[in-house]
N, C-alpha and C positions, 0 to 999 in steps of 0.2 A: 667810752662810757662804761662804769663800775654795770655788775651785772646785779639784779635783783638777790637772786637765789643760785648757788655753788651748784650744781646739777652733777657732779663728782664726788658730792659728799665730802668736799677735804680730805678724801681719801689718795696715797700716792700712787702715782701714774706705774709705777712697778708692782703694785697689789691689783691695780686694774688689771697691767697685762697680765699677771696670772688667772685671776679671774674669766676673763678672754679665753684664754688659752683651757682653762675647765669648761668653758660655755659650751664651747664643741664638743664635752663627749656626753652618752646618753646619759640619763639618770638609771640608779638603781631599778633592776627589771621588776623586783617583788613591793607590794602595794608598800608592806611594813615598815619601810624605811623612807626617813622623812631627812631632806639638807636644809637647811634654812641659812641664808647669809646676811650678817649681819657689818656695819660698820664697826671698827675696833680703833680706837683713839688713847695714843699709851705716848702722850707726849710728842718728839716727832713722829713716831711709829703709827705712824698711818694707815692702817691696812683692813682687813676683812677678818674677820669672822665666820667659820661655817660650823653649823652642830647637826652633829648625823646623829637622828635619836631612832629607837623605834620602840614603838608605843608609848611613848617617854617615861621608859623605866631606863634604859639605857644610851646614855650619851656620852660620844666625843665628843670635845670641841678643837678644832682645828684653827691656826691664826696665823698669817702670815703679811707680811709686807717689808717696807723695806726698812732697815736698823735706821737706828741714832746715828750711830757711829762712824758708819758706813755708806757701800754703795750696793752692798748684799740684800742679798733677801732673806730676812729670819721666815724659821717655818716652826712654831710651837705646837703640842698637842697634850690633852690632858685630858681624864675622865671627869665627866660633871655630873654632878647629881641630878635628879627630875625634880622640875620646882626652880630650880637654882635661877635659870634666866629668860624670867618674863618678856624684860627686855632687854633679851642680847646678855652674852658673856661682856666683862667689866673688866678693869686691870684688876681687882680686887679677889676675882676668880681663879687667876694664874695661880698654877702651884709654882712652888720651890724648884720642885722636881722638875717641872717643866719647863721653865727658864733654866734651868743647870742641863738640862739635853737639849737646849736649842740648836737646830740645825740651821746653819748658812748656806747660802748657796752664790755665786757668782751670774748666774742666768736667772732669766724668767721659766726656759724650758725645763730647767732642772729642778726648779722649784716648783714649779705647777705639775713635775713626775713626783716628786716628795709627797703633796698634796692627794693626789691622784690614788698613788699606793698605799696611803694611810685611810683612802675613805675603801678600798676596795678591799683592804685587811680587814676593816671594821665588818662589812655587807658581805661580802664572803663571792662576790663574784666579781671580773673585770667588765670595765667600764670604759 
């Protein structure tokens, strides 16, 4: 029997396991910094969304799941402006820039360290 409601959000099961794999470490120790994760839907590109802002003058957004094309895991990132995403970053948000440095990765561990490192460059401490 079909299920009512998708409780995964359609999102793929290699953006979960990164996800997971972030779940275990703490959050940022200083109030000022806020993650927020959001669902990100780019065709097959299934994946997550997370925006490290603080005080929402300043935001990343970080995206990651697994390609089209592939069996990789893309990891995007790009600055957003405050205001930009009520609800959630959109494919219409991606810069240029940041689909042309897209990073792949072959693991989930190596993607959820990509992930990891770009939120603790942001906050300025490890996590």
């Amino acid at each position: 029997m079909a299920q009512l409601v998708d409780l995964q959000l359609n999102i793929s099961a290699a953006a979960r396991a990164v996800l997971h794999r972030l779940s275990e470490r703490d959050a940022p120790s200083s109030a000022f910094w806020r993650i927020t994760t959001w669902a990100w839907y780019n065709c097959r590109e299934r994946g997550v969304a997370l925006t490290v802002e603080r005080y929402r003058v300043s935001r990343l957004v970080i995206v990651f799941g697994e390609c089209r094309n592939s069996d990789e895991i893309f990891v995007d990132s790009w600055e957003g402006l405050p205001g930009d995403y009520s609800n959630g970053p959109k494919v219409e948000h991606l810069t240029d820039e940041a689909y042309e440095s897209r990073r792949m990765f072959p693991s989930v561990d190596k993607a959820a360290e990509c992930v990891r490192k770009l939120i603790e460059k942001r906050v300025g401490q490890k996590l």
